[in-house]
C-alpha positions as CSV (number, residue, x, y, z in Angstrom):
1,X,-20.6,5.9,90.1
2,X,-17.1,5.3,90.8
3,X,-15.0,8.0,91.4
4,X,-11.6,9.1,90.3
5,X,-9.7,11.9,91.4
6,X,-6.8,13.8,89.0
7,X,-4.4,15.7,90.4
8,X,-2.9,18.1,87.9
9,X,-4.5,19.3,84.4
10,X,-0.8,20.5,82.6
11,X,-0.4,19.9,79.0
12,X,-0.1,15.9,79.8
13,X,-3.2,14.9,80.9
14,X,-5.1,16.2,77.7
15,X,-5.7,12.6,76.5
16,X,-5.8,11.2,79.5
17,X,-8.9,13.2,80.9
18,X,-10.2,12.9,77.4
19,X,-10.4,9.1,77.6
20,X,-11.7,9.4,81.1
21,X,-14.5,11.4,80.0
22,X,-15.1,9.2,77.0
23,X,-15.4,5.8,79.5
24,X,-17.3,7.4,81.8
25,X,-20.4,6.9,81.0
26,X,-20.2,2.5,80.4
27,X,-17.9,2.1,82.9
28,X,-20.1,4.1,85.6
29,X,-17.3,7.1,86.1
30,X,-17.5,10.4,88.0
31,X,-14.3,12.1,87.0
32,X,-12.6,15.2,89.2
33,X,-10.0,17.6,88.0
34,X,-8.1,19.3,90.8
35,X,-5.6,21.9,90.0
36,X,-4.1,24.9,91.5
37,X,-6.0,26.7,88.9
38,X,-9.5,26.0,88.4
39,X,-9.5,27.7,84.7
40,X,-7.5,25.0,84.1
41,X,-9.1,22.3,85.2
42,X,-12.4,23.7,83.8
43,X,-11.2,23.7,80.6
44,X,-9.7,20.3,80.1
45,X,-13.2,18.9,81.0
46,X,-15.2,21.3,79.1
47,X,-18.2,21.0,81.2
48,X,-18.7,17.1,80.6
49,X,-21.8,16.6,82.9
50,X,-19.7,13.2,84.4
51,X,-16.6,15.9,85.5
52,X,-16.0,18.1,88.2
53,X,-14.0,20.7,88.2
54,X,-12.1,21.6,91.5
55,X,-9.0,24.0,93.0
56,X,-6.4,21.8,94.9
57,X,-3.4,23.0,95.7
58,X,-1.3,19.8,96.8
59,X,0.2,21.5,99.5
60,X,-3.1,22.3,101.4
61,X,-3.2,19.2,103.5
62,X,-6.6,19.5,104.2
63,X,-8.3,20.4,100.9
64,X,-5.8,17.1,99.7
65,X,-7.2,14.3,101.8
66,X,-10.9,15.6,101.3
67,X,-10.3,15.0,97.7
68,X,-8.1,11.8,98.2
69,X,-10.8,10.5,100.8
70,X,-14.0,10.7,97.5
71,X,-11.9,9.0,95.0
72,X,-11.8,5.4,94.4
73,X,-8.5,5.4,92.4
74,X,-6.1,8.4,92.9
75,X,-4.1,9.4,89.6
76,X,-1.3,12.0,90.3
77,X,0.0,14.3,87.0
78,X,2.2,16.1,89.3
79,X,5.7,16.9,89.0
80,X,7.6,13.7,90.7
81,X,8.7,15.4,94.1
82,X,4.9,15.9,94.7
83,X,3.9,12.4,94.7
84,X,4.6,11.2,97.9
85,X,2.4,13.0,100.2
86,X,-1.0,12.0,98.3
87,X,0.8,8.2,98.3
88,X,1.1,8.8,102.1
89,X,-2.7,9.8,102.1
90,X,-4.0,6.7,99.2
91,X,-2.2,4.4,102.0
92,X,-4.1,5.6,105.2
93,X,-7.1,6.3,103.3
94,X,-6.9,3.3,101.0
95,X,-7.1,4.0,97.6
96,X,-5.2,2.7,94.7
97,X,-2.7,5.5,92.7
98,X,-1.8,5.9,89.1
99,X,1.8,7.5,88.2
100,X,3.7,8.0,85.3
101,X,6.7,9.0,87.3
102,X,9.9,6.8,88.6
103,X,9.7,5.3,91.5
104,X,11.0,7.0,94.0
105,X,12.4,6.0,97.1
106,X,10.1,7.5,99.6
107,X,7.4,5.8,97.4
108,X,9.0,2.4,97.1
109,X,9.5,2.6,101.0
110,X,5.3,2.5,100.9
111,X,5.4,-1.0,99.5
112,X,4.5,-3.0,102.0
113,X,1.7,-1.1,103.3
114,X,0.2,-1.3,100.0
115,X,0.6,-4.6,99.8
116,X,-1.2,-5.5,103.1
117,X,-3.3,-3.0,102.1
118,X,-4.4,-4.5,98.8
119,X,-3.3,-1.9,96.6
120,X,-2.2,-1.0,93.7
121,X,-0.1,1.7,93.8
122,X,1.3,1.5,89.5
123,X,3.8,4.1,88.7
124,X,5.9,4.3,85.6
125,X,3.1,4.0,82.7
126,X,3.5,6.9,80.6
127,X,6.1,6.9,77.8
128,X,9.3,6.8,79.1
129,X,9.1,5.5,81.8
130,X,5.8,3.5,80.8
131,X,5.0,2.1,77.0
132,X,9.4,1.4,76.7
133,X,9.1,-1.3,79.4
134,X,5.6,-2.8,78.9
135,X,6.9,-2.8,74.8
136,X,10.3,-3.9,75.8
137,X,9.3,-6.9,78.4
138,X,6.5,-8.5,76.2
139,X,9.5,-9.4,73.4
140,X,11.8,-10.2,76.2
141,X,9.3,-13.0,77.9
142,X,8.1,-13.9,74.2
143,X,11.8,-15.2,73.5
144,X,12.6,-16.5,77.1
145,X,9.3,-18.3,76.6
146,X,10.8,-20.2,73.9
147,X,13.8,-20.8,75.6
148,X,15.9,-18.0,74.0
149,X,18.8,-16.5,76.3
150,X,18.9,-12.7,75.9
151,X,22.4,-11.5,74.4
152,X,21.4,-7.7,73.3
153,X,18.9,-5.4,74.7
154,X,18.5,-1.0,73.2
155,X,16.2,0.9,73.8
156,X,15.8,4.3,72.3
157,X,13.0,7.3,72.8
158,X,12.5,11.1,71.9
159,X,9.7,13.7,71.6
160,X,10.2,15.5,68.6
161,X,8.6,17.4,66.1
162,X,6.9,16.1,63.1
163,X,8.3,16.0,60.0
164,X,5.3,19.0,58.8
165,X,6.2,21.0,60.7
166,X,10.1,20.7,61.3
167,X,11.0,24.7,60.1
168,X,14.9,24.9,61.7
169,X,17.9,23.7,61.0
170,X,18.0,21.9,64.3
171,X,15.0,19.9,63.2
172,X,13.8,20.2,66.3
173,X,11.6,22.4,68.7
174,X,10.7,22.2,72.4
175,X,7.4,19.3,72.6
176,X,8.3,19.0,76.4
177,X,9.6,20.8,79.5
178,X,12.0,22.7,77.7
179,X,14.0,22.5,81.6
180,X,14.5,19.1,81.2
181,X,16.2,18.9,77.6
182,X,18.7,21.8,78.4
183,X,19.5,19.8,81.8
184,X,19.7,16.3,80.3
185,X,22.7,14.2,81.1
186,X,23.6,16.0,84.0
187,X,23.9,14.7,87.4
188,X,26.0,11.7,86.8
189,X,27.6,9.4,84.0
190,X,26.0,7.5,81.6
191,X,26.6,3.9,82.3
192,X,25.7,0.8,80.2
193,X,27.5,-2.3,79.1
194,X,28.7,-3.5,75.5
195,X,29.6,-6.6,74.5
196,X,29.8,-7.6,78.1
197,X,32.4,-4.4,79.4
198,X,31.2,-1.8,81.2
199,X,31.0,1.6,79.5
200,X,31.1,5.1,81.0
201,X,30.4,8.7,79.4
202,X,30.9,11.8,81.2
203,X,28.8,14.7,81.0
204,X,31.1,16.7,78.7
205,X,31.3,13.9,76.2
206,X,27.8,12.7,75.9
207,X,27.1,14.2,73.1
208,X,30.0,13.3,71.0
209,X,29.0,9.6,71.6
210,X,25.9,8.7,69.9
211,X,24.4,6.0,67.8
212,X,22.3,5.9,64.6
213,X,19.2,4.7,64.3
214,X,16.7,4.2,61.2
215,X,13.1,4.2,61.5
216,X,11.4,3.1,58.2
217,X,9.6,5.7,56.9
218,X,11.7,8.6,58.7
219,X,15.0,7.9,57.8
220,X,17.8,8.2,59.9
221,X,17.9,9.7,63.8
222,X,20.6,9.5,66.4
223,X,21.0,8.0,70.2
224,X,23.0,9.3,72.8
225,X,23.4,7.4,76.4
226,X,20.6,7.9,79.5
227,X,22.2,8.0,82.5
228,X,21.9,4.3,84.3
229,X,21.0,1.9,81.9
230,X,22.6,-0.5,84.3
231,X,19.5,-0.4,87.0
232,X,17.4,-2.2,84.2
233,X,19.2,-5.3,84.2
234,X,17.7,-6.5,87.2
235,X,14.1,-5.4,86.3
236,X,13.8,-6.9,82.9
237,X,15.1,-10.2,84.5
238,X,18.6,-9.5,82.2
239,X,21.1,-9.7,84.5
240,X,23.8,-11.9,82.4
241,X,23.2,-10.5,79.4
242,X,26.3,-8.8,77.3
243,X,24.6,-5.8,75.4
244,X,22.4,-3.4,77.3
245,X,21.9,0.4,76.7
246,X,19.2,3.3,76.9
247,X,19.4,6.6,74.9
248,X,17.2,9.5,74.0
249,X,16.7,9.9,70.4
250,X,17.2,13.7,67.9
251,X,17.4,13.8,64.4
252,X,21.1,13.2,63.1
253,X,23.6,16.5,63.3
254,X,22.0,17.6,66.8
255,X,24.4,16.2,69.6
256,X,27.1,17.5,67.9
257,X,25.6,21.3,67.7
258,X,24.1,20.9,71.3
259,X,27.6,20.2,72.5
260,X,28.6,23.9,71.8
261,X,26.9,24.6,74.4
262,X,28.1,21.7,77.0
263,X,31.6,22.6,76.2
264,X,30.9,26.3,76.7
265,X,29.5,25.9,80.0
266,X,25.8,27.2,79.0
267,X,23.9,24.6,80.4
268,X,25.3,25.0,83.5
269,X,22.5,25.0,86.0
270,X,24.9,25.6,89.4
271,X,25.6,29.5,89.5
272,X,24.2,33.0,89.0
273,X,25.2,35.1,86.1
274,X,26.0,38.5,87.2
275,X,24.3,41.4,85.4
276,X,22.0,38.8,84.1
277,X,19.6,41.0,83.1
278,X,21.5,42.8,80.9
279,X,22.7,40.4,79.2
280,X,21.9,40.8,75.5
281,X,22.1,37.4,73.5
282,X,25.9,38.1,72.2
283,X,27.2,39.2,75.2
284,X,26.2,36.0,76.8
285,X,27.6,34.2,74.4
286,X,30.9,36.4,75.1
287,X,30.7,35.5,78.9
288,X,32.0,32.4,77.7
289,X,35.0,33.0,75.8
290,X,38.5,34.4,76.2
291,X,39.0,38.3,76.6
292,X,40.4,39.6,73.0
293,X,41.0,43.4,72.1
294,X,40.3,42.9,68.6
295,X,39.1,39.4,67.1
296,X,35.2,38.9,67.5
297,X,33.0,36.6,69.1
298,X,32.5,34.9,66.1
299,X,35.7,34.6,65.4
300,X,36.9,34.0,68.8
301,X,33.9,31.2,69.0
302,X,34.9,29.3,65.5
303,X,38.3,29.3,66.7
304,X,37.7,27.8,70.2
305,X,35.8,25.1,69.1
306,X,37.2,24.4,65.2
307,X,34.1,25.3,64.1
308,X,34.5,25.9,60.5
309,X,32.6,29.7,58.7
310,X,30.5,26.8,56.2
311,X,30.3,24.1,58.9
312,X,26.3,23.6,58.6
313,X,26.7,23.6,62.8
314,X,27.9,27.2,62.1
315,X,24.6,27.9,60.8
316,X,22.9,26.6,63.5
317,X,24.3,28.7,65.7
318,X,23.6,31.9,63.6
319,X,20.1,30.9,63.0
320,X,19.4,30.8,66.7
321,X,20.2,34.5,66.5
322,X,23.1,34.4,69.5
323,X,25.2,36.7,67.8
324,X,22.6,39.7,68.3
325,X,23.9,42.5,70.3
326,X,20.7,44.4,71.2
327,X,18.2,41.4,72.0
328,X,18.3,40.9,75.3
329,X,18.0,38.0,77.3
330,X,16.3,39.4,79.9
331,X,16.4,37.5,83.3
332,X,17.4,38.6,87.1
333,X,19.9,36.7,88.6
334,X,19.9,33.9,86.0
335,X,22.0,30.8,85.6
336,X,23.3,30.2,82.6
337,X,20.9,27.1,81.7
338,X,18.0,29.4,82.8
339,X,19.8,31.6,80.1
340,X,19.9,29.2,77.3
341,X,16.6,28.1,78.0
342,X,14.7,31.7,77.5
343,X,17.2,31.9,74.3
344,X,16.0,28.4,72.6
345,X,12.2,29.3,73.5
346,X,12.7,31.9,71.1
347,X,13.4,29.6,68.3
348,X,11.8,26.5,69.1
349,X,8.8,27.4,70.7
350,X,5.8,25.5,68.8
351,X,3.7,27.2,66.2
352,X,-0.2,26.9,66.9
353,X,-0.2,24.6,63.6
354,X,2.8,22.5,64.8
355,X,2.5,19.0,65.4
356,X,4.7,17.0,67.6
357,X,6.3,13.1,67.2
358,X,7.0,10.4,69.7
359,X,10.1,8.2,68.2
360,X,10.9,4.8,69.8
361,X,12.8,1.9,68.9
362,X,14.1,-1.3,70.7
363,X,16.6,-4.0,69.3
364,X,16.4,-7.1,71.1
365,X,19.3,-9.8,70.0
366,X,19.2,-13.5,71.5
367,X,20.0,-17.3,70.9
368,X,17.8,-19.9,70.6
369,X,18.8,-23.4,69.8
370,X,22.5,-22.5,68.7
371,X,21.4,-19.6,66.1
372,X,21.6,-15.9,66.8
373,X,18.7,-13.9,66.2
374,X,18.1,-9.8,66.1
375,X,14.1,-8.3,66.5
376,X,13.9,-4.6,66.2
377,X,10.9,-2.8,67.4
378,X,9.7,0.7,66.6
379,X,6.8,2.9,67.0
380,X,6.3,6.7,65.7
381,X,3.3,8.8,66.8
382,X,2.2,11.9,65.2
383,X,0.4,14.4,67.6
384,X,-3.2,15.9,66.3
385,X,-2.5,19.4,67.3
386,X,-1.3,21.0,70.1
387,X,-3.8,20.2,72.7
388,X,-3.7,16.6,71.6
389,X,-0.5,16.4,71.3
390,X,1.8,13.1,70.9
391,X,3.4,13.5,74.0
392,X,-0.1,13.6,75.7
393,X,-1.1,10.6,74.0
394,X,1.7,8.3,75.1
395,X,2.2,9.3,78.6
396,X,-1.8,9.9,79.6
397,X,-3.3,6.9,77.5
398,X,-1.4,4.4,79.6
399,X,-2.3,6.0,82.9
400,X,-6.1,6.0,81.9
401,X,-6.2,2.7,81.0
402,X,-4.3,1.0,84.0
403,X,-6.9,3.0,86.0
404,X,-9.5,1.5,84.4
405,X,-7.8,-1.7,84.6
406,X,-7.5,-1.4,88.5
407,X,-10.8,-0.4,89.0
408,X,-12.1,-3.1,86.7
409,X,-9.7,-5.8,89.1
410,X,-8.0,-6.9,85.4
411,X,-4.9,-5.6,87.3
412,X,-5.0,-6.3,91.1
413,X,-1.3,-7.9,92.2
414,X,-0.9,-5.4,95.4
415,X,2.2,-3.1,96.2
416,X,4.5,-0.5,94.3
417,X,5.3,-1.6,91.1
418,X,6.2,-1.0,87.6
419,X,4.2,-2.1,84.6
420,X,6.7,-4.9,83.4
421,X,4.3,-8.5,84.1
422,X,2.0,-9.6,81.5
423,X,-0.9,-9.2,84.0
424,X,-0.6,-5.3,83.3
425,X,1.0,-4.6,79.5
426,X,-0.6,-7.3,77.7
427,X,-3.9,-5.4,78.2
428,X,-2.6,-2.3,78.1
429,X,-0.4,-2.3,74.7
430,X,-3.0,-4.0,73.0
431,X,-5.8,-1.1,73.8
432,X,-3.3,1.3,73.0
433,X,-3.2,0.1,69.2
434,X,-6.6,1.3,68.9
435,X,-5.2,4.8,69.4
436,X,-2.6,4.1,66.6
437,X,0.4,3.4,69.2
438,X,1.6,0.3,67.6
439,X,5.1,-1.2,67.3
440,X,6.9,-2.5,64.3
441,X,8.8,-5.8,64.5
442,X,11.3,-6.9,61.9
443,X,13.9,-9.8,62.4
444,X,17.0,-9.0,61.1
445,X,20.8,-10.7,61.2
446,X,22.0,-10.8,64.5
447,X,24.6,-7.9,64.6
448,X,25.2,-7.7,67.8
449,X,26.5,-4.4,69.3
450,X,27.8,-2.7,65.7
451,X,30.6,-0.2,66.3
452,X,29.7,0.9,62.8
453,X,26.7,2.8,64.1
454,X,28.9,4.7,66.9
455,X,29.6,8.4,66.1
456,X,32.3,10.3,67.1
């Protein structure tokens, strides 16, 4: 039996324990769950006679290399920060590792150990990071390989709910760490270039900035910018080309409600609320506005922002219930995103029948012997239910399968990488379409970058 060792059974590794289990038996596996709690990791493999169920907390350096030192492969489901010290023990013990994380720069400085090492340390095969670039680089090399030159590259994603069970007027609800979506944009500008100029959105005015998208089949959605779009260049091999630009994708109408709160100050993540506590839901909303004897905080909200009383963003606000003076929010020595964040999870927490949807699309434009051509790409998948949810699917069926891969020596080029050489996704994207993660192509008029799609 050949042993592989998971670190971390969170909400993400559903699937990819599942299709562990499922392999284990013809491909000869013996798979171990570690987590902090053993509950956990005793339920995701439901007593599957090729699973073991262990507690590892990945700060007991001890208990860590025991584990590390069984295992043939080494996938970590950690948060990112926790990576590097079982990386630090697959090198001196050597044994390959599975991420879906960025590559960080502690774990790029392991590279060339791995590589004298032999192995395979793959990190970036989830979703996003993961399916986008394996997706996005097998059209890019298809077109290079008949001698197109690369004038346009997009690339969009979003986890969102499905269109069953979409209940708000947000039309959306939290399928992820809700943390993440009330902090995203922050911590730096969004850079990307257009039409060959480089292009720069602050923080405050992310949200006004966004781009439509259609999907056929689900209508219309809307981009706004990911932070660096810029460091792709060099790692898709597009380094001259004019168009190139990463977003996040929402259903149309919500970057411009979420940017009451940007303008506010509610995401904020950087200082403590006083009386936090205490705060009911209106009176943090007050926190945020001018002192007025008299007007209220509706008023004194509408007014602020020129927010119209039958502005449908108006009744996303009220739905949300903000405006309540006797809920209260009821957090010590919160920020104001920690704030927000217990708010929203009142509203757009899933229900047990919800079902979540992964939304991606690239657009790829190019020339090839003096004609200009556009491709656009795009995958939807629907989650099963909340264990097997969407999100689990496309960020743990990628990791499972480059394991496999690696342990099979389909995919063997040593060192710290990302899945971006045919070597790795051609494999890879090609299993995946048995578990209905399949991309759309349709050629189109070139367009180029269309201004026409730009809101705001």
């Amino acid at each position: 039996m050949r042993n592989i060792l998971v670190i971390g059974a969170g909400r993400s590794a559903s699937s990819l324990i599942k299709y562990l289990l499922e392999k284990s038996t013809p491909e000869k596996l013996h798979i171990t769950v570690g987590d902090v709690s053993i509950a956990a990791a005793q339920k995701i493999i439901n007593k599957h006679p090729n699973a073991t169920a262990i507690t590892l907390d990945v700060f007991n350096e001890n208990d860590r290399k025991i584990a590390v030192q069984k295992a043939d492969i080494v996938i970590s489901m950690l948060p990112a920060r926790f990576h590097i010290e079982v990386a630090k023990d697959c090198i001196a013990l050597n044994k390959h590792m599975v991420t879906a994380s960025y590559i960080s720069k502690e774990m790029q400085a392991l590279n060339e150990q791995a590589v004298k090492k032999g192995l395979v340390f793959m990190n970036e095969i989830g979703l996003d990071p993961g399916i986008d670039h394996m997706s996005a680089m097998q059209v890019i090399h298809r077109i290079k390989e008949k001698g197109g030159k690369m004038l346009l590259f997009e690339s969009f994603t979003g986890g969102l709910i499905a269109p069953e069970s979409d209940t708000n007027l947000w039309n959306y609800k939290f399928t992820w760490n809700p943390r993440n979506v009330v902090l995203a944009g922050q911590g730096g500008t969004a850079k990307f270039i257009q039409e060959g100029t480089y292009k720069y959105i602050p923080y405050q005015k992310l949200f006004r900035r966004t781009e439509i998208l259609r999907i056929d089949g689900y209508g219309k959605f809307e981009g706004y910018a990911n932070r660096d779009s810029l460091k792709y260049r060099s790692i898709y091999g597009l380094d001259n080309i004019l168009t190139l630009y990463r977003g996040t994708i929402r259903k149309v109408g919500f970057s411009r409600a979420w940017n009451v709160f940007v303008q506010l100050g509610m995401t904020d993540d950087s200082y403590i609320l006083e009386n936090s506590e205490n705060m009911s839901y209106r009176d943090f909303i007050n926190s945020f506005l001018a002192y007025h004897p008299y007007d209220s905080v509706e008023l004194k909200l509408r007014s602020y922002l020129k927010i119209d009383q039958d502005d449908l963003l108006w009744e996303k606000l009220v739905e949300l219930d903000l405006f309540n003076s006797t809920k209260k929010v009821g957090l010590k020595d919160a920020t104001p995103a920690q704030m927000l964040q217990k708010i929203l999870m009142q509203s757009w927490s899933l229900e047990k029948d919800d079902k979540d949807m992964i939304v991606m699309q690239h657009k790829f434009g190019y020339e090839l012997n003096g004609k200009k051509h556009q491709i656009e790409s795009s995958m939807v998948v629907l989650g099963d239910d909340q264990t097997y949810t969407s999100m689990a699917k496309t960020v743990g069926l990628p990791v499972a399968i480059a394991t496999i891969q690696i342990l099979n020596g389909k995919i063997k080029t040593p060192g710290v990488q990302l899945p971006i050489t045919p070597e790795v996704y051609t494999p890879i994207l090609k299993e995946l379409e048995e578990y209905g993660i399949i991309f759309k192509e349709k050629e189109l008029p070139y367009k180029g970058y269309n201004p026409e799609n730009v809101v705001g």
